[in-house]
C-alpha positions as CSV (number, residue, x, y, z in Angstrom):
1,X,128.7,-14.5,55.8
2,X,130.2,-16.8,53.3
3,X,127.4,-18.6,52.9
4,X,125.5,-15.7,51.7
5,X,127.8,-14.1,49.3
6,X,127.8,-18.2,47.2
7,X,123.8,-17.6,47.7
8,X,124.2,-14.5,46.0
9,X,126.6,-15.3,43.2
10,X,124.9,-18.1,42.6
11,X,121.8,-15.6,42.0
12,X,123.7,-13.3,39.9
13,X,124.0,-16.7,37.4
14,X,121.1,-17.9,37.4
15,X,119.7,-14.6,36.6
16,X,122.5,-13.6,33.8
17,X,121.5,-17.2,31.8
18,X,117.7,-16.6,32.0
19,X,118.3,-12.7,30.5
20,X,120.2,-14.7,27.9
21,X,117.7,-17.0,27.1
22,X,114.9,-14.6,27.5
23,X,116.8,-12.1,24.6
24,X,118.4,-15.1,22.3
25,X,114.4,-15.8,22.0
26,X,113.4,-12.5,20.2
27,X,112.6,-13.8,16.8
28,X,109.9,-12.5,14.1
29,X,109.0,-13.3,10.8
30,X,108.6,-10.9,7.6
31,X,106.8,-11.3,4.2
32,X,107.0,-9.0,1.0
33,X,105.6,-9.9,-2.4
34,X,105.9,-9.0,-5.5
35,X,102.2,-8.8,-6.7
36,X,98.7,-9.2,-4.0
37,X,99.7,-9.8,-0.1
38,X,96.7,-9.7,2.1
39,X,96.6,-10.4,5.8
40,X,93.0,-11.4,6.6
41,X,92.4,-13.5,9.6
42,X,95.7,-13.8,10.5
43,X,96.3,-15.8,7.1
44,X,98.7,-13.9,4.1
45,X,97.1,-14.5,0.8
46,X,99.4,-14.8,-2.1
47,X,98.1,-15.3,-5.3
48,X,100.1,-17.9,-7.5
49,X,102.8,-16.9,-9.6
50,X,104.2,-14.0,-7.2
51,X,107.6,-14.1,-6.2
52,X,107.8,-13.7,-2.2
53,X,110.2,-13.4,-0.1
54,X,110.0,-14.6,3.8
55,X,113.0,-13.2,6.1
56,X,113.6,-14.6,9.8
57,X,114.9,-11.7,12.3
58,X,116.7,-12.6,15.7
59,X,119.8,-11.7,16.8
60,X,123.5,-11.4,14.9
61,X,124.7,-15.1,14.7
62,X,121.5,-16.9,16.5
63,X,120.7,-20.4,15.7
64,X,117.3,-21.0,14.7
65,X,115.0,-24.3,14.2
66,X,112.9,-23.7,11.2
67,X,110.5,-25.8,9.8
68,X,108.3,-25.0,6.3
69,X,104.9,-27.3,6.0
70,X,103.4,-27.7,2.6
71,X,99.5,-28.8,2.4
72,X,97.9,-29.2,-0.7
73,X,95.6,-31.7,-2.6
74,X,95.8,-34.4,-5.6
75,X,92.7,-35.4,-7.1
76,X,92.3,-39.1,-8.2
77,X,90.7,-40.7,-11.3
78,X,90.1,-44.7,-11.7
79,X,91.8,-45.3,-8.3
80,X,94.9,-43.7,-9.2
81,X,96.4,-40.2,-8.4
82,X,99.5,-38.4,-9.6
83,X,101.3,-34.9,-9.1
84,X,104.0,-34.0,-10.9
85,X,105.9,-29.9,-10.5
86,X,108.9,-28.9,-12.4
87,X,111.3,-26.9,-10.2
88,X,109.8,-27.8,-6.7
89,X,111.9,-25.8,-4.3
90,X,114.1,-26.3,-1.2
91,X,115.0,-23.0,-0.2
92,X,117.6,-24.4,2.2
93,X,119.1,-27.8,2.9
94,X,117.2,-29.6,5.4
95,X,115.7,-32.6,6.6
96,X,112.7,-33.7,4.1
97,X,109.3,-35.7,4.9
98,X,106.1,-36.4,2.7
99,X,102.9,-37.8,4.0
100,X,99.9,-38.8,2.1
101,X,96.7,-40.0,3.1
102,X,93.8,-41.8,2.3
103,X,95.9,-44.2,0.3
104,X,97.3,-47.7,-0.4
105,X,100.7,-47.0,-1.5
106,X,102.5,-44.3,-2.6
107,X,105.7,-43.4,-4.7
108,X,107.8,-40.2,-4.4
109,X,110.6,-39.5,-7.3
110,X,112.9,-36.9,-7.1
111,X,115.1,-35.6,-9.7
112,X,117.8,-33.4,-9.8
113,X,119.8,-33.0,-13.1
114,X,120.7,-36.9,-14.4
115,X,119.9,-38.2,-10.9
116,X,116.9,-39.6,-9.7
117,X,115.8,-40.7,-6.3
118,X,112.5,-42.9,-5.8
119,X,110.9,-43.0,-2.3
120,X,108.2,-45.7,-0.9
121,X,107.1,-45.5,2.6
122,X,107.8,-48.9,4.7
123,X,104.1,-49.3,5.7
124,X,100.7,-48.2,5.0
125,X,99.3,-47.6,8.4
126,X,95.5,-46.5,8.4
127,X,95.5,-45.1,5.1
128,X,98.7,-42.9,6.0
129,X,101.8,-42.6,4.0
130,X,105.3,-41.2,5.1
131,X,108.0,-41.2,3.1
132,X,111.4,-39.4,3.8
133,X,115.0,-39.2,2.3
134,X,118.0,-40.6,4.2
135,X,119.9,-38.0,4.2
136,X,119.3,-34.3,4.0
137,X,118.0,-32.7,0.9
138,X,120.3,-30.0,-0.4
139,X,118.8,-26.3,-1.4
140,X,117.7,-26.3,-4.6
141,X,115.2,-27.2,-7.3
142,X,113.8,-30.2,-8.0
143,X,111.3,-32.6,-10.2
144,X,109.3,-34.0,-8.2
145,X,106.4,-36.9,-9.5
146,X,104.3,-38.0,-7.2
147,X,102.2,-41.2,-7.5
148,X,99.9,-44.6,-6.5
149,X,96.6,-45.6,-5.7
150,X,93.6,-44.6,-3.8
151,X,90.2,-45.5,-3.1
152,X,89.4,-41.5,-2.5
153,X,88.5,-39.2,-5.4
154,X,91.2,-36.8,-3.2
155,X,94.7,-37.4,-1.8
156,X,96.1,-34.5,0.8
157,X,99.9,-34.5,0.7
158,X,101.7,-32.6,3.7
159,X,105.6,-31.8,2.4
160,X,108.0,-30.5,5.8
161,X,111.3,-29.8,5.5
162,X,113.0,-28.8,9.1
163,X,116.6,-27.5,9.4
164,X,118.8,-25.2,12.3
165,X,119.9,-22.2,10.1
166,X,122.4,-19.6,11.9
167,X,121.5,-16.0,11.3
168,X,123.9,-13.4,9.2
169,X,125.6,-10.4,11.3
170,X,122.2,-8.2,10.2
171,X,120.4,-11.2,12.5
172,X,118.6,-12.0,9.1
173,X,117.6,-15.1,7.1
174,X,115.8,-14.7,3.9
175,X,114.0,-17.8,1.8
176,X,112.5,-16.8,-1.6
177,X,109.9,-18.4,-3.4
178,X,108.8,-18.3,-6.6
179,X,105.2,-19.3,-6.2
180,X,104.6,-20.6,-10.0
181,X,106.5,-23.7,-9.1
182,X,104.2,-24.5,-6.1
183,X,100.6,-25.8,-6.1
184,X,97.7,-24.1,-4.7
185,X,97.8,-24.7,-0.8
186,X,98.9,-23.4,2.6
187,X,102.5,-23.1,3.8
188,X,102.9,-23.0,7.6
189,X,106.6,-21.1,8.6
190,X,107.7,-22.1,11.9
191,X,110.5,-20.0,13.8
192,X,111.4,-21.1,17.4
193,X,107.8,-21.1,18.1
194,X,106.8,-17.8,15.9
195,X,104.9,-18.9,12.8
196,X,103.2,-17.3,10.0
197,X,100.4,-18.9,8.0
198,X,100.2,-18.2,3.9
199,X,97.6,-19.3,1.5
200,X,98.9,-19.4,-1.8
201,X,95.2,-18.9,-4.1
202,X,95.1,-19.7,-7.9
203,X,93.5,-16.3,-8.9
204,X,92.8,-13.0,-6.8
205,X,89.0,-13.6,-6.6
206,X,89.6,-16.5,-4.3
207,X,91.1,-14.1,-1.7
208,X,87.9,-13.4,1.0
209,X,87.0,-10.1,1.4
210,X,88.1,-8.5,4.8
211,X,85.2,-6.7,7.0
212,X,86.5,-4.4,9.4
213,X,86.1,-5.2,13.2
214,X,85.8,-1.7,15.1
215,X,82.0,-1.2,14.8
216,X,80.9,1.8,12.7
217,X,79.1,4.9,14.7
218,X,77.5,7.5,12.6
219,X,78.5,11.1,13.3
220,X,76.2,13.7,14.6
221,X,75.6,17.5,14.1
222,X,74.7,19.0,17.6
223,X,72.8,22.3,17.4
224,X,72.4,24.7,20.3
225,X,68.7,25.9,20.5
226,X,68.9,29.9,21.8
227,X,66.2,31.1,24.1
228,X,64.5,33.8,25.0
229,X,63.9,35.3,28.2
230,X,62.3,38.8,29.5
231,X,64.1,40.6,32.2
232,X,63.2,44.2,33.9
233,X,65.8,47.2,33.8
234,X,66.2,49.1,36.8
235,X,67.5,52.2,35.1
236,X,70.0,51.9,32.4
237,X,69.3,49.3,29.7
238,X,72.0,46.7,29.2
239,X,72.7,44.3,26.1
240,X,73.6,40.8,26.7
241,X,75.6,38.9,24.0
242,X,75.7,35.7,24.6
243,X,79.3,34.1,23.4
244,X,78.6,31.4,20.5
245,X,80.3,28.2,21.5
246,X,81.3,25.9,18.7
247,X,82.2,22.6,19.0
248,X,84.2,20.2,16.5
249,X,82.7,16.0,16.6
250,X,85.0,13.9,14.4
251,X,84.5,10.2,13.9
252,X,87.4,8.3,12.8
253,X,87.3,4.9,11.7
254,X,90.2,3.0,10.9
255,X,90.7,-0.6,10.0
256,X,93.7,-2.5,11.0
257,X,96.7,-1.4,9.5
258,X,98.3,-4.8,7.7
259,X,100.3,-5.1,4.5
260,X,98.5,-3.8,1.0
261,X,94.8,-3.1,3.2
262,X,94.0,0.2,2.5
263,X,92.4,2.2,5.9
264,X,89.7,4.3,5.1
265,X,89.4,7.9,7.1
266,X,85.6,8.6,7.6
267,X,84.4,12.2,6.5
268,X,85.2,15.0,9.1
269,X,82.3,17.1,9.7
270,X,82.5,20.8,11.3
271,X,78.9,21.2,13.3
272,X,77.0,23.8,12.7
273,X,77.3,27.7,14.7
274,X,74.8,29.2,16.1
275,X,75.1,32.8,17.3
276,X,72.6,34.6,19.6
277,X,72.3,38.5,19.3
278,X,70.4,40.1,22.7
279,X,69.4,43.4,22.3
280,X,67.1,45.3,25.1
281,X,64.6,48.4,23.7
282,X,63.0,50.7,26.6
283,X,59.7,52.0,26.3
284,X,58.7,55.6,27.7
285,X,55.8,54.1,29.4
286,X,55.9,51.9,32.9
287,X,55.7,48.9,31.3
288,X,58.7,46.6,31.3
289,X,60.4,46.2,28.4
290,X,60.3,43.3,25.8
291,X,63.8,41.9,25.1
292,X,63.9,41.0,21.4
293,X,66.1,38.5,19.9
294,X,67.4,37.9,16.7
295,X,68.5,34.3,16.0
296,X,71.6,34.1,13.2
297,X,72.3,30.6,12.1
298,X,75.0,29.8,9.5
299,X,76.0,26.6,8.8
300,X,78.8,25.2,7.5
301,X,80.1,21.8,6.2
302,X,83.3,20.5,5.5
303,X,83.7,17.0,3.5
304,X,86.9,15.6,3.7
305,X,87.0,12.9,0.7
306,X,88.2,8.6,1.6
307,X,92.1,8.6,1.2
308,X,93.3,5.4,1.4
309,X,96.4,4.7,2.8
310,X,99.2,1.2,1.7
311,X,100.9,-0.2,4.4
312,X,103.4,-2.6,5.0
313,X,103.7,-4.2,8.5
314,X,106.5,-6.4,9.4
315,X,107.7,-8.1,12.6
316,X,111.0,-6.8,14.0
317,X,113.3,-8.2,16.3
318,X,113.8,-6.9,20.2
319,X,117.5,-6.0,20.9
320,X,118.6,-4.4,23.8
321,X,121.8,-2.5,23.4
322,X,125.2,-3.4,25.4
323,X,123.0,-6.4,27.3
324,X,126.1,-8.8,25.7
325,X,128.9,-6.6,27.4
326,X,126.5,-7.0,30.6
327,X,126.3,-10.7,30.2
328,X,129.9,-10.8,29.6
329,X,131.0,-8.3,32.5
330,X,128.3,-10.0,35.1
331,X,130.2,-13.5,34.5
332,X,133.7,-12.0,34.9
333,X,132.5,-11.1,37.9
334,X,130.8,-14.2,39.5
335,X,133.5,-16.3,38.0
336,X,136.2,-13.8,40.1
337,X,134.4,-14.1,43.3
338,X,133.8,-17.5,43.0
339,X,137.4,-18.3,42.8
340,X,138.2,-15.6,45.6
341,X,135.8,-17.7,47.9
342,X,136.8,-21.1,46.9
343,X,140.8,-19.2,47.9
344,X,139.6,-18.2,51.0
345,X,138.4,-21.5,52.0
346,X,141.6,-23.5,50.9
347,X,143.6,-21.0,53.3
């Protein structure tokens, strides 16, 4: 008997730690802009010289890894490459590393008010550069000059700066960019796993037109064909109406819904009614009677014009209310009958 109640406190633990880890892991990533944000193959296109803003939701108080990589491209002349940006930002301070590749050596200065820093990598190895500060880079903005040789006409650079940030009571983060002050290229944002991928373009024409996926079906107007049939009174004629049924079709096609796409509403057309009229004439004589029908079509379409519709997705956190009193209560509890056994077996 006290074997199984340890089993089963040791169960209510184990349990309470993986909620806790399974909820503490609830994190998304958000991104507004000021000017063109288009999600198109799961990539956000900015275009440069928008200010954006990317926020990091979890819970109140969570740490969270997060790492920002930079790619973009130098081009060479004579053998000899150089990049310089005014204002290069760190959005928070963090751990800083540059790579470049194909070259033979490379220099990295940074400068921040009077103080300048220059950076060489150790060694070359297979046309790969790494440089990386000793110490952690505060937030801020920087000149940045970036130099050396190369027998490539073009010299990739990858810039990743990697920090553990702790979340504000809201269970926010925010990191604002002011894209002028980066060069065209792709920033990866990493999140405990959760990333978002952004493509900062030099002019809105770069940004690839998006084709929706839901395949488009063309509507159809169904029209009921009325017949006409003979029948043979016994003694008093009888008149048939036959009911009109009318029956709506609407196609609707919708692209995804994903921040600044508009979704276009295909036109809603009402079919057309048809209403058969039945009316049954005797005759004097012996012969049976010819039932004559009149046919009344009327047709009617409604066109309802494209609307388009602006949207603004975002990635919110998962929270489930009073589970931290539960987590809290639950190990009151196993820590009380814990002791209460380990009591029980002293006496």
């Amino acid at each position: 008997m006290k074997a199984t109640k340890f089993i089963f406190i040791i169960f209510l633990i184990l349990l309470t730690l993986t909620l806790g880890s399974t909820i503490s892991s609830a994190i998304g990533i958000a991104i507004t802009s000021s000017g063109t944000c288009k999600l198109i193959n799961n990539t956000y296109y900015i275009v440069k010289g928008d200010v954006i803003s990317i926020k990091v939701y979890g819970n109140k108080s969570e740490k969270v890894d997060i790492s920002i990589v930079y790619r973009f491209k130098i081009n060479a002349s004579n053998n000899t490459y150089v990049f310089e940006q005014k204002s290069f930002p760190i959005p928070f301070k963090a751990n800083m590393l540059m790579k470049a590749y194909p070259v033979k050596d490379l220099t990295v200065e940074v400068k921040k008010w009077i103080f300048t820093i220059k950076l060489k990598p150790k060694k070359i190895i297979n046309g790969v550069a790494t440089v990386s500060p000793p110490a952690e880079v505060p937030a801020g903005n920087y000149d940045i000059r970036i130099y050396g040789s190369t027998d490539s006409d073009i010299v990739y650079m990858v810039s990743t700066i990697k920090a553990l940030v702790t979340l504000d009571m809201n269970g926010e983060f925010s990191m604002n960019y002011d894209t002028s002050k980066l060069p065209v290229g792709f920033m990866l944002v990493k999140a405990n796993g959760v990333s978002m991928c952004i493509h900062i373009v030099k002019d809105a024409s770069e940004i690839p037109i998006s084709t929706p996926t839901t395949p488009v079906t063309t509507p159809t107007i169904s029209i009921t064909t009325p017949t006409t049939t003979l029948t043979t009174p016994i003694t008093t004629p009888t008149t048939t109406t036959t009911t009109p049924v009318t029956t709506s079709s609407t196609q609707t096609i919708e692209e995804t819904p994903v921040i600044t796409t508009p979704i276009a509403t295909m036109p809603t057309i009402t079919t057309a009614t048809t209403s058969v009229i039945t009316t049954t004439t005797p005759k004097q004589a012996t012969t049976s009677p010819i039932q004559i029908t009149n046919i009344t079509q009327i047709k009617t379409t409604t066109i309802t014009p494209l609307t388009p519709v602006t949207t603004v997705q975002e990635k919110r956190r998962i929270s489930i209310p009073g589970f931290d009193l539960f987590v809290a209560i639950t190990s009151i509890i196993s820590a009380t009958l814990i002791l209460m056994c380990i009591n029980k077996r002293k006496r």
